[in-house]
N, C-alpha and C positions, 0 to 999 in steps of 0.2 A: 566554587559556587558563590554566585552574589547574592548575601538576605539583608536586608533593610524593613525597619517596621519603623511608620510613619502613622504621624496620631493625626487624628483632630484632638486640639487641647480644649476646644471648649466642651467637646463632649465625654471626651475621656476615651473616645473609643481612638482604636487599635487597627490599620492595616499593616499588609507585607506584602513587599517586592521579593519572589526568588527567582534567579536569573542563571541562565548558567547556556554558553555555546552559542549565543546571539541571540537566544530567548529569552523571553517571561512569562513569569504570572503572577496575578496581585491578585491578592487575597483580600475579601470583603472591603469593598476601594469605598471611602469616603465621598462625598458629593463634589467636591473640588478638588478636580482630577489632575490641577494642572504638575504638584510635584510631580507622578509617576512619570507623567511623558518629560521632562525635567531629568531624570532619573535614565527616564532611555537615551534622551540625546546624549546623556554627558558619557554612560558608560558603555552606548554602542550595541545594545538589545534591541528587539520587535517587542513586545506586548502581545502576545500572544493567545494566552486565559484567562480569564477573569470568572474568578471561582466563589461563592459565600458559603458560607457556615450555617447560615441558616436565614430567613427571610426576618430581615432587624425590625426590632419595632421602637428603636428609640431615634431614629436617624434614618433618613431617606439613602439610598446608596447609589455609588456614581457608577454602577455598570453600565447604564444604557448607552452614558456619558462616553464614558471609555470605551466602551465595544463602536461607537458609532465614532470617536477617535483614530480609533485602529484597529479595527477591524477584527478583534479580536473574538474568540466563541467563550460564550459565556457556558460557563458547568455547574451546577447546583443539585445538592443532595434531590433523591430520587422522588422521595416523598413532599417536595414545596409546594407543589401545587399552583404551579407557577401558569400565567398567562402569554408569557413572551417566549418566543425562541430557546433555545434551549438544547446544551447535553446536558442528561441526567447522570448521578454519580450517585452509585450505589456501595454498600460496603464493601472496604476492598478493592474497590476500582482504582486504578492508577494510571497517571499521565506523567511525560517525561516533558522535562525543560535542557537539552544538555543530557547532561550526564547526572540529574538532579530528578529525584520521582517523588511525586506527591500522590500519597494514596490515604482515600477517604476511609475515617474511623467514626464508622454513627457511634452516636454521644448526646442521645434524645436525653431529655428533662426542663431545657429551661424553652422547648418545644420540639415537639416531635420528631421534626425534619434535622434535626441540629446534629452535623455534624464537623466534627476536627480533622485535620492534614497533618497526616506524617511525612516529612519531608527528609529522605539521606539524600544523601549527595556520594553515587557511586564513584566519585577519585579517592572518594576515605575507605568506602564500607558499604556494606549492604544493613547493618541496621541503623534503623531511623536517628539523624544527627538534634532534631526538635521536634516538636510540634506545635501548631496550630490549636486552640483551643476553641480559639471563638468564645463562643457565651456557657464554659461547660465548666470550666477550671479558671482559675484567676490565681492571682501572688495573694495569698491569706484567705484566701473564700472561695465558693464558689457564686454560681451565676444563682438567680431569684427563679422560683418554679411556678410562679402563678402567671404568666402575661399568655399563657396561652393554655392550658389546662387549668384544673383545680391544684390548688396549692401542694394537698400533699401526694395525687398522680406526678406531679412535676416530680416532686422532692425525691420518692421512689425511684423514679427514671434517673434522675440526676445519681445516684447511690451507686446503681450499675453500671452507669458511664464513668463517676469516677473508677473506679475499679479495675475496667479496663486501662485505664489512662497509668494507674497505679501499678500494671503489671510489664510499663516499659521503664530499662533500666533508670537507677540515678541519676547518670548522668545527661541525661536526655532535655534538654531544656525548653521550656515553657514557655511560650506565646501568647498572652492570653486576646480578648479580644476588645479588651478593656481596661482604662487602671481606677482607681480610686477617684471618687467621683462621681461613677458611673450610676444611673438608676438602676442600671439592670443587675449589680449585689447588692450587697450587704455592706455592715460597717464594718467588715474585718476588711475589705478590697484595700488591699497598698497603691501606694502610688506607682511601687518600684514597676519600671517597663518589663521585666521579666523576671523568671524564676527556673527552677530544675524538678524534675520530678523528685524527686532526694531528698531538696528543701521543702518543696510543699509534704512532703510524705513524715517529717519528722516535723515539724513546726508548725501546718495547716491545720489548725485547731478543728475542722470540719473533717479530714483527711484520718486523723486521729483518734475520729468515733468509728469505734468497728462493726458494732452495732447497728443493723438498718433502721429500727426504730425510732434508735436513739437522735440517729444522724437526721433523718425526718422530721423528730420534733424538733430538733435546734434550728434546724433551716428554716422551719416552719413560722416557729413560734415568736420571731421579730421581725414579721417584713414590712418595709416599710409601705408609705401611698404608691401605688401603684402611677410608674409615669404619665405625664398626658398626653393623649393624643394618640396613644400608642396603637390601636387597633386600625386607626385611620391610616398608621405609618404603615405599619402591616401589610395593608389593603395596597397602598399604593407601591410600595416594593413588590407584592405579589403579580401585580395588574401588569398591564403592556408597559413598555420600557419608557422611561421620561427622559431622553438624550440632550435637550437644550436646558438651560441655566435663560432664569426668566432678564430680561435687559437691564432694570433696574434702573430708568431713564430718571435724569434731572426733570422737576417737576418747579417751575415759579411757583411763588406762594399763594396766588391769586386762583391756580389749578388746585394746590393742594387746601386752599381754605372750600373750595367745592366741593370737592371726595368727601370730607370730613363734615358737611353740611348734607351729604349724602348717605351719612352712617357708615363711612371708614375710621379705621383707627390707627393714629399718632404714637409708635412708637420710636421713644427719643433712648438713643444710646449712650448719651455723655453720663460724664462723670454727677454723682449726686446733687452735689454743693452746687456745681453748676446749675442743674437742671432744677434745684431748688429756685436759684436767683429769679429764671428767669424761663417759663417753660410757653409751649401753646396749651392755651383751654384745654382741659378735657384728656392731652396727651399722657402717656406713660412711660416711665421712666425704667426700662431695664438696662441698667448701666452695662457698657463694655469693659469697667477695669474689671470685672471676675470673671472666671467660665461661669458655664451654663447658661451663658444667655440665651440661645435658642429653647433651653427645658423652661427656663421661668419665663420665657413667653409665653409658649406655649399654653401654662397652668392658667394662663390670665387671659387669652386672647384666643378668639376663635379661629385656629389658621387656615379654616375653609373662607372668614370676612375677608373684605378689602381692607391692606394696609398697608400705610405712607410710614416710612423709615427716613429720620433724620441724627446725626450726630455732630459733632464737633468740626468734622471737614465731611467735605462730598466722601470723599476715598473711604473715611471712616464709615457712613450710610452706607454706601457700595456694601462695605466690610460686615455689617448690620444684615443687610439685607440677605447674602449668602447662608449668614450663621441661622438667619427664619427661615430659608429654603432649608437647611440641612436637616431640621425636624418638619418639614411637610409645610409651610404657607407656602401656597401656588399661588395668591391672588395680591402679590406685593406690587402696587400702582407704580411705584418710584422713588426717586429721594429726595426731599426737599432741600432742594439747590441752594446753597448761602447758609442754611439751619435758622436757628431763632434771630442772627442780627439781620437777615435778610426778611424775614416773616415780621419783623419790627420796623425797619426799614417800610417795608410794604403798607406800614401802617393797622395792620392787623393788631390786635390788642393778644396780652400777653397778661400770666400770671407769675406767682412769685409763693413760696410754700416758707414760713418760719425754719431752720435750722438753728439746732444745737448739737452740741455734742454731749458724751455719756458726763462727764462732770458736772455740767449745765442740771443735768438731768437730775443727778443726785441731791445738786439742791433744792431745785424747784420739786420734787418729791417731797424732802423734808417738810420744805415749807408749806405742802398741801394744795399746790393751785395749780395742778396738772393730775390728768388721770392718766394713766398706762395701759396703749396695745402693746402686747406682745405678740409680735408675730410668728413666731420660729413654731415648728415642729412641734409635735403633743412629745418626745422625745426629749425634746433640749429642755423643753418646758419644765417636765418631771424631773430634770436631772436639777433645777435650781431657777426659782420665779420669783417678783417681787410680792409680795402676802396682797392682799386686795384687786390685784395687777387683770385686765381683763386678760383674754386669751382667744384670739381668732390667727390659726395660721393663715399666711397672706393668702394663697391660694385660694381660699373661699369665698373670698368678698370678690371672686368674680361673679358670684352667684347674686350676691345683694349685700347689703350692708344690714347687720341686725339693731334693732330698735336700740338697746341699751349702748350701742356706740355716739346717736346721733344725742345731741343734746343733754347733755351731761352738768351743763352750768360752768362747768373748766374747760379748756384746752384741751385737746387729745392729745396724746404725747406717744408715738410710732416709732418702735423698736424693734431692731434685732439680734443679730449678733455681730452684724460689721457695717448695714444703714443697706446694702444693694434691695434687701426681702425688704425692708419696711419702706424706701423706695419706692418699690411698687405697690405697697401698701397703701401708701398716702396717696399716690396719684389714683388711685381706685375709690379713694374717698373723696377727693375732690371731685373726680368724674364723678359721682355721684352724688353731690351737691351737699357733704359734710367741709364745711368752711373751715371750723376752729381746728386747724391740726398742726400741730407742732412735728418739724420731724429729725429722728436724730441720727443724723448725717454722719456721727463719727463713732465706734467705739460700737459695745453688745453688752446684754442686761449683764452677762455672767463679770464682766470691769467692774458694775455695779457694787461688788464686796468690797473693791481696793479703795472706793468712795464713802466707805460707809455704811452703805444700805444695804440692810440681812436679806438672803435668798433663801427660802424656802424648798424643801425637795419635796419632792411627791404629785 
């Protein structure tokens, strides 16, 4: 039997390839479909199922993609409530690949329809070799129980799913449907791509509460902001199938200075520093060197608006452009052809943001002629803040900018913990017509000790 699990890394989530006797099926496939069929040519399979765990809400999914690829019949738990085509998979039901059978284990909580694949492979054995989790179990955590019920019906659900999960043997190894990273856990989710039921059963801090109560409140009781856009993703996972991948045409600077004259929005994927030098008016900065570029657009940008995607090379916008499809923008114009030297070139006027880095920072603190965003998490914040320090995480100034930010008589000085979040931070405040902003490009408040400057907890 051939298994292969292939990620998206910018979002942390989790597909699988199992193959076996010239078939397959891939499991909750990612929006860019092209590794699987990759994957068939090289090792000689059809593509045959295309199965999900449950209708995602943090990432658009490439079944329509792939089913209108090849042909495959798309299977999804019984209860999705699905708009498109369809077998339903109820618990218990099994499909064979080969000599390989995947049978559906409901595993409602992190939503109702949720369920996991047990997968053996009868050349070994008749019990199950792994399983599939999807969003129910993870390496150090499980999955969040609010994105689709009330928090603690989720967490309930979630208790008795694990449980079931808990009564296949040790050595049965673990798939989860997501690593570290993910919005859809907690901060216990590891990175590591997989686990065993054995190990989560003796070391899953969540795994270890026997107690249903118990296990409730802990789940409960630290979730973080709920992702963006999610109910929209939902909706359109749920609705008729989206098989094409939008063009993502080169757009002159002369077309893209009229979208954006039109009430489009400019987001720019380079690196900070750059995008500090040298940006378009108005534009947004969610860099490409980190994941999660498609969630921190998301937070910031409406991905039902029109929007122009530029980075460092065309290939890189292309590269931009897929990662805002994967969380749900349908209405990406193009790519600004050339990026900013060609937008310059064009003669179009360009802006330029102050950079520093965290050392910079700790003096001009001392010396008192900068004030302090922080932008990070109510989370990161309480674990250790500058004492006077404002405090808006970035996500919220897509809403407005609040009074006591703008005109302050100093500099604004935009921080994070690595410059990507206060990045977007600054360009949200230039968009918005706060000028004096300082931004710090390099380095995160918590460096701050090793410079000197006391952090306060709480």
């Amino acid at each position: 039997m051939f298994f292969r699990q292939v990620l998206h890394d910018d979002l942390g989530c989790a597909s699988y390839v199992v193959a076996d006797g010239g078939e397959a099926a891939v499991i909750d496939p990612k929006w860019e479909i092209e590794e699987y069929l990759e994957l068939a040519e090289e090792h000689g399979f059809e593509i045959r199922h295309v199965l999900e765990t449950h209708n995602h809400a943090d990432h658009l999914s490439g079944k329509g993609r792939l089913a209108k690829a090849t042909g495959a019949t798309i299977r999804v738990p019984e209860a999705a409530d699905v708009e498109y085509r369809h077998e339903p998979l109820a618990d218990g039901d099994s499909i064979s690949v080969g000599e390989a059978t995947i049978t559906a284990l409901a595993t409602p909580g992190h939503r109702p329809e949720h369920t996991a694949y047990l997968v053996s492979d009868g050349s070994r054995g008749e019990e199950p070799w792994l399983v599939v989790t999807g969003d129910s179990l993870f390496v150090g955590d499980v999955a969040r129980p609010d994105l689709a019920v009330e928090a603690e019906e989720g967490a309930h659900g979630l208790y008795a799913s694990v449980q079931r999960l808990l009564a296949l043997d040790d050595f049965a190894e673990v798939w989860p449907g997501h690593i570290g990273g993910s919005l859809c856990g907690g901060a216990g989710m590891s990175e590591k791509p997989g686990t065993t039921i054995g190990f989560e059963r003796r070391f899953n801090r969540l795994l270890r509460t026997e107690d249903e109560v118990d296990f409730v409140r802990a789940l409960t009781g630290t979730l973080a902001p709920q992702p963006p856009n999610f109910r929209r993703i939902v909706e359109l996972n749920r609705g008729p199938l989206i098989t094409d991948p939008q063009p993502l045409e080169p757009l002159a600077p002369a077309a893209v200075a009229g979208r954006l004259e039109a009430g489009a929005t400019l987001v720019d994927g380079r690196d900070t520093r750059e995008f500090d030098a040298a940006h378009v008016p108005g534009s947004i900065n969610v860099t490409m060197v980190r994941a999660a570029v498609g969630t921190r657009a998301a937070w910031v940008v409406d991905p039902e608006s029109e929007v122009v995607v530029a980075a460092a090379t065309d290939d890189e916008g292309r590269r931009l452009g897929r990662l805002l499809e994967a969380v749900g923008f349908r209405q990406i114009a193009g790519v600004l052809a050339g990026g900013i030297e060609a937008w310059r070139d064009a003669g179009h006027p360009v802006e330029s943001t102050p950079a520093i880095d965290i050392a910079e920072l700790a003096g001009r603190l001392r010396a008192g002629d900068v004030r302090l965003l922080d932008v990070r998490e109510a989370d990161e914040w309480e674990e250790g803040h500058v004492d006077g320090s404002l405090h808006v995480p970035y996500h919220e100034l897509r809403d407005g900018v609040p009074g006591e930010l703008r005109n302050g008589g100093r500099p604004l000085a935009v921080a994070c913990s690595a410059g990507n979040r206060s990045s977007i931070a600054a360009s949200l405040l230039r968009r918005a017509g706060v000028d004096d902003i300082v931004h710090v490009a390099e380095g995160g408040i918590a460096e701050l000790e090793d410079e000197g400057i006391e952090l306060v907890r709480g």
